[in-house]
N, CA, C and O atoms as a GROMACS GRO file, in nm:
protein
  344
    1UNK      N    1   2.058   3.195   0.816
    1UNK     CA    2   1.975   3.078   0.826
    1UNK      C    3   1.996   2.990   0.703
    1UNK      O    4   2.049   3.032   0.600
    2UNK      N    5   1.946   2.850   0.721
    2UNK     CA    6   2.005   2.759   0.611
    2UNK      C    7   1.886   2.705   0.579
    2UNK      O    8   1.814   2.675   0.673
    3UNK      N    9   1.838   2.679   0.438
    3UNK     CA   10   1.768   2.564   0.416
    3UNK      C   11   1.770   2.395   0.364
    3UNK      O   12   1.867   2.324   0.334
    4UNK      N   13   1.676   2.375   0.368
    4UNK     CA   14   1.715   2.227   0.287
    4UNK      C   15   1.669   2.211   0.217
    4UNK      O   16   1.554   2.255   0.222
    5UNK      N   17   1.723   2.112   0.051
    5UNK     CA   18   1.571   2.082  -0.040
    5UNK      C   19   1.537   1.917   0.022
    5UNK      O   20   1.595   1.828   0.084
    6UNK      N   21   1.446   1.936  -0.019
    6UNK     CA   22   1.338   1.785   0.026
    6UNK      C   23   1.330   1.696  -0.108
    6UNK      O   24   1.299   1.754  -0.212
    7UNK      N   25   1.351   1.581  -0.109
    7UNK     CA   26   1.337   1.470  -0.258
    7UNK      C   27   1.212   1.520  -0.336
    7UNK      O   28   1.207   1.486  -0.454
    8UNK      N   29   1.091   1.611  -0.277
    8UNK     CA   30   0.982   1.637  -0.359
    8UNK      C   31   1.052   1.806  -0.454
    8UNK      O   32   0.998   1.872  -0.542
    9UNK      N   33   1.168   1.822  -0.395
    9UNK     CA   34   1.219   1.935  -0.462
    9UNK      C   35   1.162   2.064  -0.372
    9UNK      O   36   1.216   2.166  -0.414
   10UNK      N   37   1.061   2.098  -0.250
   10UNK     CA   38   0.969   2.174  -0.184
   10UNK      C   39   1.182   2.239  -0.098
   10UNK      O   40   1.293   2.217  -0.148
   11UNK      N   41   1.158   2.290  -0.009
   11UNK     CA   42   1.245   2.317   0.102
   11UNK      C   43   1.193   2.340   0.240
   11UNK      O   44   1.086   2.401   0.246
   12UNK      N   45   1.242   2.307   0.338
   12UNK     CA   46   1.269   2.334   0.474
   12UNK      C   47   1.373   2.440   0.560
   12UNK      O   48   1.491   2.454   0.531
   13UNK      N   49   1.300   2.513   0.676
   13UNK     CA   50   1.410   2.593   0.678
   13UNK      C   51   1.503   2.509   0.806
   13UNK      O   52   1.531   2.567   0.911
   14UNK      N   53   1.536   2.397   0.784
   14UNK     CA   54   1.635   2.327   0.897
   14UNK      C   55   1.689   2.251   0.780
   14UNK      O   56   1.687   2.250   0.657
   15UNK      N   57   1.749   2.169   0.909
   15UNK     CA   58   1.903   2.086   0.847
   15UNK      C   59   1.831   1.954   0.820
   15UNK      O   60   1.891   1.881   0.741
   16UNK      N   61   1.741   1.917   0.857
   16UNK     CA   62   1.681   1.839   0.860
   16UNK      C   63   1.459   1.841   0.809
   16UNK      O   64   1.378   1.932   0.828
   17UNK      N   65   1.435   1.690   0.742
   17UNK     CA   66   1.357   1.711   0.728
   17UNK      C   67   1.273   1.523   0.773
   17UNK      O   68   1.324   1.411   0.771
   18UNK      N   69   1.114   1.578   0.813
   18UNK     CA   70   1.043   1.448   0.809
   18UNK      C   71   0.928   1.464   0.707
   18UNK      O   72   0.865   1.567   0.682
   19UNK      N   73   0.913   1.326   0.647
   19UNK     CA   74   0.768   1.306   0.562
   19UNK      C   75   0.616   1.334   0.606
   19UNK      O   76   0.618   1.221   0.655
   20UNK      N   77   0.535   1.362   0.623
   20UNK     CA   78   0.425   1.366   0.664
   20UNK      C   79   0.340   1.213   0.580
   20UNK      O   80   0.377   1.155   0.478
   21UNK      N   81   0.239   1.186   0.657
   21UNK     CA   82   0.149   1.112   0.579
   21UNK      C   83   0.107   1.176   0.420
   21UNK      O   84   0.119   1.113   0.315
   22UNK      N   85   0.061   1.301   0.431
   22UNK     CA   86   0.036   1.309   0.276
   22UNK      C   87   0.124   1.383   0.159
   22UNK      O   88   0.108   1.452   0.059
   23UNK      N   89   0.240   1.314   0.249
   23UNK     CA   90   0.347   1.319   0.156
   23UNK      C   91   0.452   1.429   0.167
   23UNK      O   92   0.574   1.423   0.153
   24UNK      N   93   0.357   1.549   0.203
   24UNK     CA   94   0.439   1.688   0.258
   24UNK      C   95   0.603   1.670   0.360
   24UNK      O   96   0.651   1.596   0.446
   25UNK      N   97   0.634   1.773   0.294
   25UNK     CA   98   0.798   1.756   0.437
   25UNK      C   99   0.820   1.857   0.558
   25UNK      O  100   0.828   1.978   0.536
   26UNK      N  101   0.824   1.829   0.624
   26UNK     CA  102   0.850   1.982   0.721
   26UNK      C  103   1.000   1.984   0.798
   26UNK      O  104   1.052   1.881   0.842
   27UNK      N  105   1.053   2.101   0.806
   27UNK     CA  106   1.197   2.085   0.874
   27UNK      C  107   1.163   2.044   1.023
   27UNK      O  108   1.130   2.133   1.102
   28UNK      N  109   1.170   1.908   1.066
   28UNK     CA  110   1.139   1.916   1.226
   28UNK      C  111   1.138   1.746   1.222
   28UNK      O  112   1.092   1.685   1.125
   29UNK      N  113   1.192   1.684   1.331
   29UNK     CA  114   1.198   1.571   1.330
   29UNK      C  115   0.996   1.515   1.374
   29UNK      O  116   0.930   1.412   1.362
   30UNK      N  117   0.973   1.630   1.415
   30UNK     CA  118   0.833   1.597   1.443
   30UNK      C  119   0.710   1.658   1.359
   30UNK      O  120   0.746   1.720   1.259
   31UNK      N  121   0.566   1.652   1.382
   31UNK     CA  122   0.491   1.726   1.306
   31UNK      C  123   0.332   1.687   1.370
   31UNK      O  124   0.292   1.587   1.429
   32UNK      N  125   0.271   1.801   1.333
   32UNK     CA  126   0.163   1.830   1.423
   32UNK      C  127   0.046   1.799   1.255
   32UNK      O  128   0.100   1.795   1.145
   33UNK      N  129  -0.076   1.784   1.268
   33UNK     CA  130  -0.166   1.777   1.198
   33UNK      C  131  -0.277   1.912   1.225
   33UNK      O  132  -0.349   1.900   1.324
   34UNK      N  133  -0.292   2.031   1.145
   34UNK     CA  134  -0.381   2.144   1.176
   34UNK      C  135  -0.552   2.064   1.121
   34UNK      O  136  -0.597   1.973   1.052
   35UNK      N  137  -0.590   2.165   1.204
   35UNK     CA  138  -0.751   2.209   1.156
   35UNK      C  139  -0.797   2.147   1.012
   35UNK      O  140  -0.879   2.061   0.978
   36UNK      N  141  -0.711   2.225   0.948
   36UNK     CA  142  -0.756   2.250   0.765
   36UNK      C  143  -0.671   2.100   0.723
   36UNK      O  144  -0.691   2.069   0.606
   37UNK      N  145  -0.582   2.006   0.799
   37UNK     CA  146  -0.514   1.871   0.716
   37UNK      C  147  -0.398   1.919   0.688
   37UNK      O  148  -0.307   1.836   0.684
   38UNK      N  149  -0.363   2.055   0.663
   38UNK     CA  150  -0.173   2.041   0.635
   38UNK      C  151  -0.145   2.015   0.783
   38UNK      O  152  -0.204   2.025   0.891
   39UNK      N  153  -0.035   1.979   0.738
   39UNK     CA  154   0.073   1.937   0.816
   39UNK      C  155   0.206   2.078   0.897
   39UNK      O  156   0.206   2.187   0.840
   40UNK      N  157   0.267   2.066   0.974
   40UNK     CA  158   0.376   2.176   1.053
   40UNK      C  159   0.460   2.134   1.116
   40UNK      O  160   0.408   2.069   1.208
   41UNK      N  161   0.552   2.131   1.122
   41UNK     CA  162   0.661   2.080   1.205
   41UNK      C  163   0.636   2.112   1.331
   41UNK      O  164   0.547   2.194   1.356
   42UNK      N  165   0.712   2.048   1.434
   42UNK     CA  166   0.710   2.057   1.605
   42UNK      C  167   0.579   1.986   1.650
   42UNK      O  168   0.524   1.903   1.577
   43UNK      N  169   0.537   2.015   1.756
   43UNK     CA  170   0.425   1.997   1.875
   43UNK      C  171   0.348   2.114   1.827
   43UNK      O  172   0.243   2.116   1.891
   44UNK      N  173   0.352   2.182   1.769
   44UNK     CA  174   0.225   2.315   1.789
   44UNK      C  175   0.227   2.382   1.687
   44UNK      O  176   0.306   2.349   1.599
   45UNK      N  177   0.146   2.492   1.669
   45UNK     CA  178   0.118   2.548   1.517
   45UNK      C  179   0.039   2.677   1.570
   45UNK      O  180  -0.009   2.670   1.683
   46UNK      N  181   0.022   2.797   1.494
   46UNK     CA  182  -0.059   2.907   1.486
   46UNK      C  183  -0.094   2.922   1.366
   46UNK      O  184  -0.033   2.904   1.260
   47UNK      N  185  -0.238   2.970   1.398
   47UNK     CA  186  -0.298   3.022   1.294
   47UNK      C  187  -0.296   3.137   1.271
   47UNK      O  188  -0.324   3.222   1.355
   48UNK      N  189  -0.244   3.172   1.089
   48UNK     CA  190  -0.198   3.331   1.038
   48UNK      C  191  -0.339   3.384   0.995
   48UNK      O  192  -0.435   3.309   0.978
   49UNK      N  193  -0.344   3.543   0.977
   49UNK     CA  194  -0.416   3.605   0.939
   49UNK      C  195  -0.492   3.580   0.825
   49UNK      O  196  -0.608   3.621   0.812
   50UNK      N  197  -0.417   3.497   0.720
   50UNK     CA  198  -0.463   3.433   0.588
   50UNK      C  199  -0.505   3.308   0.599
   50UNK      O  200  -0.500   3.233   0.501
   51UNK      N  201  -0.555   3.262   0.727
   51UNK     CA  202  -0.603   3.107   0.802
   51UNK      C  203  -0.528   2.989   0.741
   51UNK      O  204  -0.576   2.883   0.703
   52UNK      N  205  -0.358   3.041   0.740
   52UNK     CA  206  -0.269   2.931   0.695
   52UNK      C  207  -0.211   2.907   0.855
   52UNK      O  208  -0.208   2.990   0.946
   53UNK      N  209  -0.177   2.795   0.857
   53UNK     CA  210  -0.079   2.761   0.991
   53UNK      C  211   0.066   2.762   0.920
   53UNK      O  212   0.096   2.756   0.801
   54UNK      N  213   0.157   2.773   1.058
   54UNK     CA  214   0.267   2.803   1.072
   54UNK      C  215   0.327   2.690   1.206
   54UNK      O  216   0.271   2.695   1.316
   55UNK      N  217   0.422   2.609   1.186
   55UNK     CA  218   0.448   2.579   1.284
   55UNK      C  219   0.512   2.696   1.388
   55UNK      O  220   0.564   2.799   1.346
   56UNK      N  221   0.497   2.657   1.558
   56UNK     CA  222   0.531   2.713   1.649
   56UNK      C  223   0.469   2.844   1.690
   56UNK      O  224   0.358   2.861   1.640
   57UNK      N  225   0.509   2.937   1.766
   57UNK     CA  226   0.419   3.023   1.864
   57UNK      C  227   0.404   3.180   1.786
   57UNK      O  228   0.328   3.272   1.814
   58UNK      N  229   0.551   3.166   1.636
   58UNK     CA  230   0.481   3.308   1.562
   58UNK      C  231   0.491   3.253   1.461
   58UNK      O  232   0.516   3.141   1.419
   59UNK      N  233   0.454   3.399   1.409
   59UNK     CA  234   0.506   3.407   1.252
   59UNK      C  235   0.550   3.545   1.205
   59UNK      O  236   0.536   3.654   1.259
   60UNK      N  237   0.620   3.502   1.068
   60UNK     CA  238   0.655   3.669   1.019
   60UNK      C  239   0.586   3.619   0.857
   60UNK      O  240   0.601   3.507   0.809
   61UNK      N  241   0.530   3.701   0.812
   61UNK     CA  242   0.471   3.779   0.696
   61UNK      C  243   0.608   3.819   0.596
   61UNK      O  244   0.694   3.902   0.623
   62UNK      N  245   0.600   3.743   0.487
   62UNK     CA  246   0.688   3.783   0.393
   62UNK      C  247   0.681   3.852   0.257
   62UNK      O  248   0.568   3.884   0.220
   63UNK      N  249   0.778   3.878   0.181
   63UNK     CA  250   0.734   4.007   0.093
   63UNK      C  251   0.631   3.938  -0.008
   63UNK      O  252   0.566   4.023  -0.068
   64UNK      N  253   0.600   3.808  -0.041
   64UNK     CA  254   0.485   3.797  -0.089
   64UNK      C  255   0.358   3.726  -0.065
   64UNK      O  256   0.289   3.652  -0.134
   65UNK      N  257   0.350   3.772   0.057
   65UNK     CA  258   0.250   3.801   0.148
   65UNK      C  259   0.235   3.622   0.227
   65UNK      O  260   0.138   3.610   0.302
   66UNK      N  261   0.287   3.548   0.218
   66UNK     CA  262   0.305   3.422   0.253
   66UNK      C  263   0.354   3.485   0.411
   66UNK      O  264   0.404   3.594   0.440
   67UNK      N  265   0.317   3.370   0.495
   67UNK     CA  266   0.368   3.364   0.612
   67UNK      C  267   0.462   3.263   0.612
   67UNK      O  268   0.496   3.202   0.511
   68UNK      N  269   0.524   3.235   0.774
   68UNK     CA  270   0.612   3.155   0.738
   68UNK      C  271   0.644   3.171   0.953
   68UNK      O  272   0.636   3.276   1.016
   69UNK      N  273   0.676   3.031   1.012
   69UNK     CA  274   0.696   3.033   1.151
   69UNK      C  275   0.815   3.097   1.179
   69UNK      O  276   0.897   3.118   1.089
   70UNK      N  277   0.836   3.133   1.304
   70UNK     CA  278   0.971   3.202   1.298
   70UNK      C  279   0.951   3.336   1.343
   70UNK      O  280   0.835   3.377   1.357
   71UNK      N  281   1.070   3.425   1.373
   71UNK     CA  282   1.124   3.557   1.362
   71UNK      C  283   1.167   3.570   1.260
   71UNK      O  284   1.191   3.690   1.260
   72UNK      N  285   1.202   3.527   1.150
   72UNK     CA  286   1.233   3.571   1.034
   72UNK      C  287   1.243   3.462   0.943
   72UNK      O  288   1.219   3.344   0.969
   73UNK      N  289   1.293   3.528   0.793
   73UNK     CA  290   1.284   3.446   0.676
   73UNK      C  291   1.370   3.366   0.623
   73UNK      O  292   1.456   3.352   0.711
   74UNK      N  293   1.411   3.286   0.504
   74UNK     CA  294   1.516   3.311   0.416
   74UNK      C  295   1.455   3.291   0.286
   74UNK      O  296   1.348   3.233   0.300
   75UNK      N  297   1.479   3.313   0.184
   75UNK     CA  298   1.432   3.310   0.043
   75UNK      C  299   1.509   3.159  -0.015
   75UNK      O  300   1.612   3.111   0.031
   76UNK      N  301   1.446   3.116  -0.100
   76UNK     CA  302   1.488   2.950  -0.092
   76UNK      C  303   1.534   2.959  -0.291
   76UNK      O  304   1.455   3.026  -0.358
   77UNK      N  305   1.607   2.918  -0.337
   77UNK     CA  306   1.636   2.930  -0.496
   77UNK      C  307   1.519   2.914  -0.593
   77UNK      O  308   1.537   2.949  -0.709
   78UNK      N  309   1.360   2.845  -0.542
   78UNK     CA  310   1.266   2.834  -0.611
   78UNK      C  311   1.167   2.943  -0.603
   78UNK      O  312   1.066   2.947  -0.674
   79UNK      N  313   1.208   3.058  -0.486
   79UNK     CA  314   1.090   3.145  -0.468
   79UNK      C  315   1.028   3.162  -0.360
   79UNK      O  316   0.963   3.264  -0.336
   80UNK      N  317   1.041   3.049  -0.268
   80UNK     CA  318   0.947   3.029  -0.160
   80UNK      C  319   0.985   3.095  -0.077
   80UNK      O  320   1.062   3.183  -0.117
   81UNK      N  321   0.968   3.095   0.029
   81UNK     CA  322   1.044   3.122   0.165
   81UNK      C  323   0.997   3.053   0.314
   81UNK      O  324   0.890   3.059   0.375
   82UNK      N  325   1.130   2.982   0.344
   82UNK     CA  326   1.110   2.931   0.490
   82UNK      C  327   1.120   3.006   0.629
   82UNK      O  328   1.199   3.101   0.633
   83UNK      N  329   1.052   2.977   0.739
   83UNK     CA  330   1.123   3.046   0.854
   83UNK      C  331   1.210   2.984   0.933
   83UNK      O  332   1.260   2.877   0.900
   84UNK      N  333   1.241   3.050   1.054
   84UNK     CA  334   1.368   3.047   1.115
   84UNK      C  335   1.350   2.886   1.184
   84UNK      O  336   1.448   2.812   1.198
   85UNK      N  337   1.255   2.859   1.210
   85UNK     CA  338   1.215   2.759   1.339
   85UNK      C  339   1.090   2.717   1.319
   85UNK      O  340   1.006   2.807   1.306
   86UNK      N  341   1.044   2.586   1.311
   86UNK     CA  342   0.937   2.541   1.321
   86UNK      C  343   0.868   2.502   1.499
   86UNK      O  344   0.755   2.455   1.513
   0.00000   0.00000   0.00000
């Protein structure tokens, strides 16, 4: 899997990224607005066990304890980690 960095320096786990209104980036030409005001890439979002959203229909749990949408991860050069698919 590949990521991207974003001009705020954050990353995406696509090839591509859009701005949100409050400034946030998400890998997805589109983006949904949650409950709590962040922002998620695609049409849809779930809510994780730690009442963070995730864009799309899962998520996977990563080694520091962050979620992230997707079947799986990648680790990004700052620490973070994106998932597979928003």
């Amino acid at each position: 899997m590949s990521f991207t960095i974003c001009p705020d320096g954050s990353y995406v786990g696509s090839s591509s990224f859009t701005i949100c209104p409050d400034g946030s980036y998400v890998g997805s030409s589109s983006f949904t607005i949650c409950p709590d005001g962040s922002y998620v890439g695609g049409s849809s979002f779930t809510i994780c066990p730690d009442g963070s959203y995730v864009g799309g229909s899962s998520f996977t749990i990563c080694p520091d304890g962050s979620y992230v949408g997707g079947n799986s991860f990648t680790i990004c050069p700052n620490g973070t980690y994106v998932g597979d698919h928003t």
